[in-house]
N, C-alpha and C positions, 0 to 999 in steps of 0.2 A: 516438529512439523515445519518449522521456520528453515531451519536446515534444508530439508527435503527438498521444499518449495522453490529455494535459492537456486539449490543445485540444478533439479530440473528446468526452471528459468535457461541457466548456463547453457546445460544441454541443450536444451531446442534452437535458443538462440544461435549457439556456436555449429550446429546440427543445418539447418534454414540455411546460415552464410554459406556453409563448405560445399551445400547442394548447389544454391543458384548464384551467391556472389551478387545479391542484389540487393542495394539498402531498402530498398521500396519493400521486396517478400519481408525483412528484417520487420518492419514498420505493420504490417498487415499480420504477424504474430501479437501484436498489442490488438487489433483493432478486431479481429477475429474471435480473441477472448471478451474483449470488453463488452461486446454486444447483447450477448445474451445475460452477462451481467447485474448491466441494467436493466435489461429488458423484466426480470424477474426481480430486482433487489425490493422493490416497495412493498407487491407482495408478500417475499420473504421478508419484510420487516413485521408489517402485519404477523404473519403467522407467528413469528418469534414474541412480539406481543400478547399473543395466544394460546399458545401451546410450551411445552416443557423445553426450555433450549439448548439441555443437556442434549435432549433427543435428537433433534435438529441438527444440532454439532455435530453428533457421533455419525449420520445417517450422511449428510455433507462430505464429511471427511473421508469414508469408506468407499464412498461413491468416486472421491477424488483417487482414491488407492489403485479402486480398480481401472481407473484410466492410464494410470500410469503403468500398471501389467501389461495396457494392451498396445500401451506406447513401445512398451520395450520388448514386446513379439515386434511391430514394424521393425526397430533397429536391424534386426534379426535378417532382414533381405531390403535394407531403406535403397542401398541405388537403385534394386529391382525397381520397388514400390517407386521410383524417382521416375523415372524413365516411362513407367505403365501412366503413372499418373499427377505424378506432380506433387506438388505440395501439400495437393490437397487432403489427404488422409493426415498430415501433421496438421492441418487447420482444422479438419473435422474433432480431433481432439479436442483442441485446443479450445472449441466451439462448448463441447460438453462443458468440458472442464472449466470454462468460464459460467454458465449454469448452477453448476455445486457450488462454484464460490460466490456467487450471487446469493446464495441460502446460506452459506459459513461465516459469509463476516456478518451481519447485522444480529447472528444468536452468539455468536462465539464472544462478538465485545461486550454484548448484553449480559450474557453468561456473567463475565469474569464479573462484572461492577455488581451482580448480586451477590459475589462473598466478600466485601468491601465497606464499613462503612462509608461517609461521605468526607469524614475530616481526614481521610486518608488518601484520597483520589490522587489529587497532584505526585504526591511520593509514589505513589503505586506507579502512578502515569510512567515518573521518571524508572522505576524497576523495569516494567513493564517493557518500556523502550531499549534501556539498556539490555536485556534478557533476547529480545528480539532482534537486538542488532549483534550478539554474540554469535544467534546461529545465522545471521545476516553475513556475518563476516568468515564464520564457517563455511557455509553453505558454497557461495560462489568458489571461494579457492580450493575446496574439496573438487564441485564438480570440473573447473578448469585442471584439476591434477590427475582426476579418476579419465577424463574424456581424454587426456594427453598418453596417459601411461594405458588403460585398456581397455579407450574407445566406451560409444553410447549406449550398447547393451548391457554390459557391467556395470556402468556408470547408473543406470536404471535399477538393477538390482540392487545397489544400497540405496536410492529413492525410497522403492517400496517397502525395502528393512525400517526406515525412518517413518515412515508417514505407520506402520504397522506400532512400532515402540508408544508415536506419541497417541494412538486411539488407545492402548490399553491404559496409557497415563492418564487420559480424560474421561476411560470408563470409571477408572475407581475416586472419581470425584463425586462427591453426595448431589444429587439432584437438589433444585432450591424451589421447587414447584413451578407453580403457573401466576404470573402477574395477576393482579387482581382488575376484572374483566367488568366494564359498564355494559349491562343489559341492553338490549336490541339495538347496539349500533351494529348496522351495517357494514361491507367491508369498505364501499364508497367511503362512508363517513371516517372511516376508523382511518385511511390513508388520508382523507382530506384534511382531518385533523393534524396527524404528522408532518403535512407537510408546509401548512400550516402557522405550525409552531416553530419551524424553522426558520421559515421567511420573514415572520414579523417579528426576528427579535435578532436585533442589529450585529449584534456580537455574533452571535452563531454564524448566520450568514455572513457575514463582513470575513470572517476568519477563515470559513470553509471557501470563501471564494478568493483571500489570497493565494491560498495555499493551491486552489486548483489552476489557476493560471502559473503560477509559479511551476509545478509542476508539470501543468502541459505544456510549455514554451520551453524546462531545463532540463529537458528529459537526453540529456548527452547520453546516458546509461545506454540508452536504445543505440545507440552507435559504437559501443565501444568493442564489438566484434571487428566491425572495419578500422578504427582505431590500433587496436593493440595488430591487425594482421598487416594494414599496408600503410600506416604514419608511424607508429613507433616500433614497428617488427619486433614484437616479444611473443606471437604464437599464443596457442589456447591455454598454456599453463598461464602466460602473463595477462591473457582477458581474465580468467580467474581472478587475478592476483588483483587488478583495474577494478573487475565489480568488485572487490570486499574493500576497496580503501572504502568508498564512504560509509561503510559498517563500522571501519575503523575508526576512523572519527566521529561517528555517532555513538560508540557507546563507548567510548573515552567522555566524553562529554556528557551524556546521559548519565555514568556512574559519578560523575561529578556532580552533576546537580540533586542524586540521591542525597548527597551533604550539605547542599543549599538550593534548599525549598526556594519555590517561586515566591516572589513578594514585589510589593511597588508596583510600579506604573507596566505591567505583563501585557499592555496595547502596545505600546511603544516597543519593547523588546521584541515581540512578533514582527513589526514592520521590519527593525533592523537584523535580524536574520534571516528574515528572506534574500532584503537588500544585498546581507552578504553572501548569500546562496546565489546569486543571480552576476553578481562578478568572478565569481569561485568558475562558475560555466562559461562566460569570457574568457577568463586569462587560459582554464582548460583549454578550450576549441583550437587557440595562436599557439599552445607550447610543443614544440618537438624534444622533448625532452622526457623523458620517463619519471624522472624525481619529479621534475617540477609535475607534473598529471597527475601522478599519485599523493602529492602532497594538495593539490589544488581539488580532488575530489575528496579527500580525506577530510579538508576542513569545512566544503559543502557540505557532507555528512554531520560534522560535528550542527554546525549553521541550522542544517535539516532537524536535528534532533532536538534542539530547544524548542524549534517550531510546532514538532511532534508532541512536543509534551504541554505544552501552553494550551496548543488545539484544543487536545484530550482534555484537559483540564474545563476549558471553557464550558466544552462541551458535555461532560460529566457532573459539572454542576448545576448548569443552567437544566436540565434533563429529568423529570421524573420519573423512577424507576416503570412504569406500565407504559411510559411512550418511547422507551430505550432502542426497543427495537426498531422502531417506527422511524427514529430520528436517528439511530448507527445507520439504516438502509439510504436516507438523505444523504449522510455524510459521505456513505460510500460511494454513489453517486457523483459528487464531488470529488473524493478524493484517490476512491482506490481505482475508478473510470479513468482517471485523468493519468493515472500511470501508462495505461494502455492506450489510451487515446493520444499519450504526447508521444508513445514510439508509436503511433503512427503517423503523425505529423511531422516527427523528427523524419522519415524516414521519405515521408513526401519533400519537406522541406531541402533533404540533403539530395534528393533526387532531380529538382528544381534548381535549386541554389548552388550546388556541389557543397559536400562534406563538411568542410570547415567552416564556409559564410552561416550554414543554416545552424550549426554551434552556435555562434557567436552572434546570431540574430535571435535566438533564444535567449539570450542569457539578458540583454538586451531588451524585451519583451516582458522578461520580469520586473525589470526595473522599473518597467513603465509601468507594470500592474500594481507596483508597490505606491509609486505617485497616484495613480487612482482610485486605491482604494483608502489609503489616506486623508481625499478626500471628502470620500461619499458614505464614510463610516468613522465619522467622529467621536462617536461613544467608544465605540472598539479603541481608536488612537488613545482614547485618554483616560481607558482603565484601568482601575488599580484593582491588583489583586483580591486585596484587604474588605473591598466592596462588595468586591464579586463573592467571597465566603461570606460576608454576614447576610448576603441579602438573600438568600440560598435558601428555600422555604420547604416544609416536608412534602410528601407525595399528597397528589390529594385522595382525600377517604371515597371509599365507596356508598352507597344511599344505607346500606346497613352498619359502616361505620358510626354514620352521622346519625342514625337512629339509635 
């Protein structure tokens, strides 16, 4: 699935540039998907609270399949469709398909943390991310090799081979039922609750909100189609090669940390991998150099994937399995928004500023987020892992439990 996703990303992305050459259309592919999003994620966290999230998942996913069929009839006459109409039939996509994934992440993370105990989370976190950023690192240099060698129709058709593979892998996973459901709340109460539980507990929010500044302000990724075509002239095989470095060092590092569990002071290491995510996208933005951009986004990745797994962590713990979905759809909100929303700020920013200033005033922006949140989230700075597992209490019972 991870694969697929990647690739398709590449596709569109490198697909948008070659039609209008505009960083702004580039930036409005994030902001196009994210909308509807959020628009639905809170919803879909509720229902995921609710209902079977095997189901959910598989109905999500399939919904997503068939968008990409209908992506890759467009390919089929895309100057035609360019010229009749513009981008818009790549945004009305995009639109959908921001929709589905608004319903897939808040079941699909739910999902996995019901075949999990809890003293396993952290390791998991760290698989979890390393397994992720495998077909992260996949994904982009396949689809930057497949669009190079034979173009976005065929490129589409291993899409839908992939996203087909991984729904028969997720059908033959045993369903884990239906969380256990409080009697006549409402759907009001049931989101108000959710969201709720997010905001009054400092760590959750404190962590979910470095991470989305960080990544709405470091979002270079959103640019590196202009990047690899008219600053380091390496062509769509080398944007490929651009998006999979920080997979590359994300899951170098992630299988690293499978061997050494999180422990100690896990506030304090959050703050400083962002910090070091947020110079990583400086020194990128200035380099004309190709080693050095691929080694500087490489070790952003690595920087990203500690932060990836801390997050989960926090968040995983502090989480009671029946508000899972509730509090994945918040997160997502936060964080999987904030991918789409900084390529479009990246893309206003570079439209604005030119290219490289709005780089390097992102990267920049982080840093300042990291000072801020440092301040106004003290608990978060100064805790220790060790805390965070003992004080970690079971779900709560239902009224027939407790009777």
């Amino acid at each position: 699935m991870t694969m697929a996703f990647q690739m398709q990303e590449v596709i569109i992305g490198w697909t948008v540039f070659a039609l209008t050459k505009d960083p702004l259309a580039l930036g409005l592919v994030g902001l196009v998907a994210v909308l509807p999003e959020i628009s639905v994620s809170l919803y879909a966290g509720h229902l995921s609270d609710r209902k079977d999230r095997k189901v959910i998942t598989l109905t999500a996913m399939s919904c997503l399949m068939i968008l990409s069929i209908v992506f890759l009839i467009l390919t089929l006459n895309i100057n035609e469709a360019y010229h009749s109409y513009g981008v818009l039939p790549i945004y009305a996509i995009l639109f959908c398909a921001g929709t589905s994934f608004g319903f897939l992440s808040p079941s699909i993370s739910a999902f996995g943390l019901q075949l999990l105990p809890e003293e396993l989370y952290a390791n998991a976190s760290s698989w979890r991310s390393s397994t992720w950023q495998t077909g992260a690192i996949a994904g982009p240099a396949l689809g930057g090799l497949l669009y190079g060698f034979i173009g976005p129709t065929w490129s589409f058709v291993v899409v839908v081979g992939f996203i087909a593979i991984a729904i028969s892998c997720l059908a033959m996973i045993p369903s884990k039922g239906v969380p256990k459901l409080i009697e006549g709340e409402t759907l009001g109460e049931s989101l108000k609750k959710g969201i709720q539980f997010v905001f009054r507990n400092q760590v959750i929010v404190g962590s979910l909100s470095l991470d989305l500044f960080a990544v709405l302000f470091g979002g270079a990724v959103a640019m590196l189609p202009i990047f690899a075509s008219d600053i380091l002239m390496i062509g769509p095989t080398g944007f490929g090669i651009l998006r999979a470095a920080p997979s590359i060092g994300a899951v170098v590092m992630a299988l690293y940390m499978t061997r050494r569990p999180l422990k100690g002071f896990i506030g304090k290491q959050l703050f400083f991998v962002v910090l070091g995510f947020g110079l990583t996208i400086i020194v990128f933005g200035l380099s004309r150099n190709v080693y050095l951009s691929l080694a500087m986004l490489a070790v952003g990745g690595a920087f990203d994937s500690v932060s990836v797994v801390i997050r989960s962590t926090l968040l995983n713990l502090s989480t009671p399995n029946e508000m899972r979905g509730r509090v994945e759809a918040v997160n997502m909100m936060f964080i999987g928004s904030s991918n789409e929303i900084g390529w479009f700020e990246s893309g206003v920013a570079a439209k604005i500023l030119g290219l490289v200033p709005s780089v390097v005033f992102g990267g920049i922006m982080t840093l300042v987020s990291v000072g801020v949140t440092s301040k106004v989230a003290p608990v978060l700075r100064n805790l220790r892992y060790e805390d965070l597992l003992h004080s970690t209490k079971p779900s709560e019972q239902t009224s027939d439990d407790k009777a």
